[in-house]
C-alpha positions as CSV (number, residue, x, y, z in Angstrom):
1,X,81.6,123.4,120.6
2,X,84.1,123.9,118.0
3,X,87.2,122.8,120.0
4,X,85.2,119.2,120.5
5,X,84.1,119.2,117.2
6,X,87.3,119.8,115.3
7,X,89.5,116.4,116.8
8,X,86.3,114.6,116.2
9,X,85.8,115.1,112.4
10,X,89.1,115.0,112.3
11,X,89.6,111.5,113.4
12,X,86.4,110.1,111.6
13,X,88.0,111.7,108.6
14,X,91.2,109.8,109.0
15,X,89.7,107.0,110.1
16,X,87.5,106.7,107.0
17,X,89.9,107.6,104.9
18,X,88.2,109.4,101.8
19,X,91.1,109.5,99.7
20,X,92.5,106.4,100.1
21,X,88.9,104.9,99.5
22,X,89.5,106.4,95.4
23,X,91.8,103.9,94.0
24,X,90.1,101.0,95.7
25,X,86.7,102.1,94.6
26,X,87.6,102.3,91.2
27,X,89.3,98.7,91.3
28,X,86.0,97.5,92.9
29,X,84.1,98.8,90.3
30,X,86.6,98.6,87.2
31,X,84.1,95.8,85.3
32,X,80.4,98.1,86.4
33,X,78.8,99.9,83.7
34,X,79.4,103.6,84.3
35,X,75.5,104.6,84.9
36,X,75.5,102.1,87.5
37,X,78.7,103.6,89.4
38,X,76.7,106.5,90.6
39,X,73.8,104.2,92.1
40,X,76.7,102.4,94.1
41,X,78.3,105.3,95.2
42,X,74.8,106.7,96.8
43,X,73.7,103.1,97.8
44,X,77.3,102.7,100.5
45,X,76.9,106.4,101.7
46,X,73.4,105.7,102.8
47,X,74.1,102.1,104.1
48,X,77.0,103.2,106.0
49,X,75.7,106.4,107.3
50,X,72.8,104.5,108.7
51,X,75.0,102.0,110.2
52,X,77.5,104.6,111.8
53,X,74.2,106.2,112.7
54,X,72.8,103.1,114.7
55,X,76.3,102.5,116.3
56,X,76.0,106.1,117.6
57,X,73.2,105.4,119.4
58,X,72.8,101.7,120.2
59,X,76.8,100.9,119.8
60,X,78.0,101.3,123.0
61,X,75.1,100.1,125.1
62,X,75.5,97.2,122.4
63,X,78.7,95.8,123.0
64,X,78.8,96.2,127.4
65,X,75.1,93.9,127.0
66,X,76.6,91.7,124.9
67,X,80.1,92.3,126.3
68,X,82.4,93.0,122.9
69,X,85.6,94.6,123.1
70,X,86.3,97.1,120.9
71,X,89.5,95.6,119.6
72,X,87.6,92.4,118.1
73,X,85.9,94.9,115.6
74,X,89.5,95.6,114.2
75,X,90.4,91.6,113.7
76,X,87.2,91.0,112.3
77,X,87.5,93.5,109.3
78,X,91.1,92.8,109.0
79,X,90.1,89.6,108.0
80,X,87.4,90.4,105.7
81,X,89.7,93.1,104.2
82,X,92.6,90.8,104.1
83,X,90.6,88.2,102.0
84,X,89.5,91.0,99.3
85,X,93.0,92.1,99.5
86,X,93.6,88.4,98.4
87,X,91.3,88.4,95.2
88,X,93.0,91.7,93.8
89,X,96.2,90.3,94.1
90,X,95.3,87.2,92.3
91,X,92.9,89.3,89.8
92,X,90.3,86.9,90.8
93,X,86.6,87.6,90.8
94,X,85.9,88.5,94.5
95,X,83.5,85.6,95.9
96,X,83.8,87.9,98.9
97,X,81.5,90.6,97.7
98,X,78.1,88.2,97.6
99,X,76.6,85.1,99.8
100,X,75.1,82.6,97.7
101,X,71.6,84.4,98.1
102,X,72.8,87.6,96.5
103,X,75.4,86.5,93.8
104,X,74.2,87.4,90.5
105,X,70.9,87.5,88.9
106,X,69.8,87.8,84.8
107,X,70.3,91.3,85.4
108,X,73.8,91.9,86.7
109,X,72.9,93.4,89.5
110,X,76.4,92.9,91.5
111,X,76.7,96.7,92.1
112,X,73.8,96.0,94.5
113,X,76.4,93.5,96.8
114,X,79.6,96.0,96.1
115,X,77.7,99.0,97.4
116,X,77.0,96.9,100.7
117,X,80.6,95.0,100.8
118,X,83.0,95.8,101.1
119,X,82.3,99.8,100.0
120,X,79.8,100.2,102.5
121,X,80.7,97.4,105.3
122,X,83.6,97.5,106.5
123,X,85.3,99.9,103.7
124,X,83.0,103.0,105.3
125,X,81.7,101.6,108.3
126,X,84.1,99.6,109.6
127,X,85.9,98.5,112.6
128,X,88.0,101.4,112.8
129,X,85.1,104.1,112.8
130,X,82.7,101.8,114.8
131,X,85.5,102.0,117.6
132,X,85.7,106.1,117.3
133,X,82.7,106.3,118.0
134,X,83.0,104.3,121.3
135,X,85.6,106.3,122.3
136,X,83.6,109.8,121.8
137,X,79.9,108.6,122.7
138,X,80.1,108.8,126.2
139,X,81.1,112.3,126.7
140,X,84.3,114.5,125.6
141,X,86.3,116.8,127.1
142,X,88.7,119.4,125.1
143,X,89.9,122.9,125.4
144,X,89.4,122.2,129.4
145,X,85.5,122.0,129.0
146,X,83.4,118.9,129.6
147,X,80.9,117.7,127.1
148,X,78.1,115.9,127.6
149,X,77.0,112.6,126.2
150,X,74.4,114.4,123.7
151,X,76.6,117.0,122.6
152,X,79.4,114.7,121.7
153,X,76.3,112.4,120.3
154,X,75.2,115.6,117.7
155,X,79.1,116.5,117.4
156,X,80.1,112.9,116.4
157,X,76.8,112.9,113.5
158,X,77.2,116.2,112.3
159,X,81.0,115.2,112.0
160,X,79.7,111.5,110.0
161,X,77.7,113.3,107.7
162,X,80.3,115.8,106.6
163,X,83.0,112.6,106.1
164,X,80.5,110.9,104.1
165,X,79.6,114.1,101.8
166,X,83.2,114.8,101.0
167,X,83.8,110.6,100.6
168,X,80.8,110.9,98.3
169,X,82.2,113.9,96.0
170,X,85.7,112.1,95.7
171,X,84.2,109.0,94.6
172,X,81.8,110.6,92.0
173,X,85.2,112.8,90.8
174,X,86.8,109.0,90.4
175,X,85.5,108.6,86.7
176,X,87.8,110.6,85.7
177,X,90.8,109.0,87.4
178,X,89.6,105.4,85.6
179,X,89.3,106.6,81.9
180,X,93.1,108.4,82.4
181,X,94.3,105.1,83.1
182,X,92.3,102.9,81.4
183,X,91.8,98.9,81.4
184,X,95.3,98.0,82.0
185,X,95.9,101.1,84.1
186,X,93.5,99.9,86.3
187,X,94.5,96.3,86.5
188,X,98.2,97.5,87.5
189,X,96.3,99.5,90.1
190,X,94.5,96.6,91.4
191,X,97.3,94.9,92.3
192,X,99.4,97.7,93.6
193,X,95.7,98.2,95.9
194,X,95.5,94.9,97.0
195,X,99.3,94.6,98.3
196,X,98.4,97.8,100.2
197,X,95.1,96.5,101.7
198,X,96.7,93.3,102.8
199,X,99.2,95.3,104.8
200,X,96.5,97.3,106.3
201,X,94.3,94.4,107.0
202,X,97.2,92.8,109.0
203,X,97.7,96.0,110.7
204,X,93.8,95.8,111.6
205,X,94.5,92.4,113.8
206,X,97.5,93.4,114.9
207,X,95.8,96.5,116.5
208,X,92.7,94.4,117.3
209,X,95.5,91.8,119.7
210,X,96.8,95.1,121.3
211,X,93.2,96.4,121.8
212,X,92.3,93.0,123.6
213,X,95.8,92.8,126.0
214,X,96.7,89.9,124.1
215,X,100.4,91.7,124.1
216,X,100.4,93.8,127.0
C-alpha cells in the first residue's frame, strides 16, 4: 500500500503547493483583522477538502457524462488566477474575490468570499489537483502491483487530508511571517506574488492547450 501511497501524496502535495500557498495567503489577507485570519484558514481547508472529496468520488463519472476534458480545468483556473494575479500587480482591491451577492456587508465580512476564492477554489482545489485525481481514481499500479479503484480511492483521501493538515499548519505559522515584514513588506510582496501568479496562470492554459491536443 505504501509504494501507491507514497507518489500519490507526493503529487497532491506538489500539486497543492503548501508552501507556495504562504506568501500569497498573507497578501490575500494583508487588510483582515488577525482574529478573523484563523476563521479563513479553517473555512478553505474545509471547503476545499469537501470539494477534492466530491471530485474523488463523483469527478470522474462527472466529466465522461458530461464529456470534460481534463485539460479545460487547467485554462479555466489559469484564467481566474491570471486575473487575481492582475489586481496584485496593480494593488487594486480584487473584484475577483465576490459576485455582487456576496460583496461586502455592514459587517465586513469579506474573509467569508477569500476563504471560498480564491484560497479555497481554485488556490486548494483547483484544476491542477482536480486532474490528479482523474489520473489516480480509476485504479494504480506501482512497485509491479495493481490497485484497485477503492484502494487508490482511500489512498488518494487519506493522501488529501494529510496535504490539507500540513497546508493548514503553514498558513496558521504565516502570522508570523506578516508582522516581520510589515505593511510595506507586504505590499512589496504583493507585487513580487502577483508577477509570479501571472506566470503560473499562463502556464495553467498553456498546459490546459497541450492537455486538449490543441498542439500535438
Amino acid at each position: 500500500m505504501f509504494a501507491a501511497f507514497l507518489p500519490i501524496f507526493l503529487t497532491m502535495f506538489i500539486v497543492v503547493d503548501p508552501i507556495g500557498l504562504v506568501p500569497l495567503y498573507i497578501s490575500l489577507t494583508s487588510q483582515v483583522p488577525q482574529q478573523k485570519r484563523k476563521g479563513i484558514i479553517s473555512k478553505a481547508i474545509l471547503i476545499s477538502f469537501l470539494v477534492l472529496l466530491g471530485f474523488v468520488i463523483f469527478g470522474k463519472k462527472a466529466l465522461e457524462l458530461l464529456h470534460i476534458e481534463p485539460g479545460s480545468f487547467f485554462i479555466a483556473g489559469g484564467i481566474m488566477l491570471f486575473i487575481i494575479a492582475l489586481e496584485m500587480l496593480f494593488g487594486r482591491a480584487s473584484h475577483t474575490k465576490t459576485s455582487g451577492r456576496e460583496q461586502l456587508d455592514s459587517a465586513g465580512n469579506e474573509h467569508i468570499s477569500i476563504a471560498v476564492f480564491p484560497l479555497a477554489i481554485p488556490m486548494l482545489a483547483g484544476p491542477g489537483s482536480f486532474t490528479t485525481i482523474i489520473l489516480y481514481a480509476g485504479g494504480y499500479s506501482a512497485g509491479g502491483r495493481e490497485f484497485g479503484t477503492f484502494q487508490t480511492t482511500i489512498i488518494l483521501i487519506i493522501s488529501i487530508i494529510l496535504v490539507l493538515v500540513i497546508t493548514g499548519i503553514l498558513l496558521r505559522a504565516s502570522d508570523f511571517v506578516l508582522r516581520l515584514l510589515g505593511e510595506t513588506g507586504v505590499s512589496v510582496l504583493e507585487r513580487i506574488m502577483g508577477l509570479i501568479l501571472a506566470g503560473m496562470s499562463v502556464q495553467f492554459v498553456y498546459d490546459g492547450i497541450l492537455r486538449l491536443g490543441f498542439l500535438s
